[in-house]
C-alpha positions as CSV (number, residue, x, y, z in Angstrom):
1,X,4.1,-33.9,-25.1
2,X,3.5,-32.7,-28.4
3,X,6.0,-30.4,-30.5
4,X,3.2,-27.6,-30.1
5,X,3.3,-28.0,-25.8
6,X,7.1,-28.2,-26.1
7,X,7.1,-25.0,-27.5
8,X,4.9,-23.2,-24.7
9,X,6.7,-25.1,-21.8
10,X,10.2,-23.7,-23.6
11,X,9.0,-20.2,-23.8
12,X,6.6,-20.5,-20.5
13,X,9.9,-21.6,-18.7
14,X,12.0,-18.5,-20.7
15,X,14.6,-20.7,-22.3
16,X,16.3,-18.8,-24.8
17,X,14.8,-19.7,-28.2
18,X,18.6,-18.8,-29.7
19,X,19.9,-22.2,-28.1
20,X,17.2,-24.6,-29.8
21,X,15.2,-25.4,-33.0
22,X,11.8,-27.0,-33.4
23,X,11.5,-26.9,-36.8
24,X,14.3,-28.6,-38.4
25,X,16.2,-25.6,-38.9
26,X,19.9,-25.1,-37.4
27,X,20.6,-22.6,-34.6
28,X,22.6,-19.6,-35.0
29,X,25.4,-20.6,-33.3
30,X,24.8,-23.9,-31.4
31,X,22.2,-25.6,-29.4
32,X,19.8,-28.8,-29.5
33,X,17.7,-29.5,-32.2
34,X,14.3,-31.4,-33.4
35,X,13.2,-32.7,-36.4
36,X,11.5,-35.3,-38.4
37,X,13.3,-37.2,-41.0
38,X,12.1,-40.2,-43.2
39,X,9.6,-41.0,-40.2
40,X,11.6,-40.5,-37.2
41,X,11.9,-37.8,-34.8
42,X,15.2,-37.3,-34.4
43,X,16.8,-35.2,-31.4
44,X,21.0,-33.7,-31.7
45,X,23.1,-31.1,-30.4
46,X,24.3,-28.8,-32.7
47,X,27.9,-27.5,-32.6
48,X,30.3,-25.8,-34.8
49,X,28.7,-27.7,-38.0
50,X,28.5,-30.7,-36.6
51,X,25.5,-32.9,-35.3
52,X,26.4,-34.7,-32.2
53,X,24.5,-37.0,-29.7
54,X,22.2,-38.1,-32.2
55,X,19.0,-39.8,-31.3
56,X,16.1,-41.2,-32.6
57,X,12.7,-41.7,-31.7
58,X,9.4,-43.5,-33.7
59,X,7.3,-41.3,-31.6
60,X,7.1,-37.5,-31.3
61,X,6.0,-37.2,-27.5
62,X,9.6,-39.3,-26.9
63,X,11.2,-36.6,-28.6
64,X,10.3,-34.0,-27.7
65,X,10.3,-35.4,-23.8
66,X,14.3,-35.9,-24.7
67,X,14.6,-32.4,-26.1
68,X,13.0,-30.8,-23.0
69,X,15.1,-32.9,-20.8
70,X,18.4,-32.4,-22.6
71,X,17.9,-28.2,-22.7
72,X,16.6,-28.4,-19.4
73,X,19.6,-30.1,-18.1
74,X,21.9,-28.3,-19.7
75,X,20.5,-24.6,-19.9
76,X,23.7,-23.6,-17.5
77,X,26.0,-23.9,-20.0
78,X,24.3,-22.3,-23.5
């Protein structure tokens, strides 16, 4: 899927939009994060100023298929 679908299936499926970031931007507090650096889509969690469980992709629909899985997955505990 495309960063634009991720975004509707997010808020379509009412997953708090405090927990994540689409746009390369950190969250508040903590939470999984997308962005696009030097040509790569890359996919981390966020926590306490740290990037963890880095991952990169070449493609943006694997990313953003990561990202979905990952918040999905772990929406119990945010």
């Amino acid at each position: 899927m495309t960063k634009a679908e991720l975004i509707e299936r997010l808020k379509a499926e009412s997953f708090d939009p405090e927990y994540f970031s689409l746009d390369g931007e950190l969250p508040t507090m903590e939470g999984f994060c997308l962005d696009f650096i030097y040509g790569k889509w890359v996919v981390f969690y966020y926590e306490r100023g740290m990037k963890r469980r880095r991952q990169e992709f070449l493609t943006e629909e694997e990313a953003t298929d990561c990202l979905y899985r990952l918040v999905k997955q772990n929406s119990m505990y945010l």
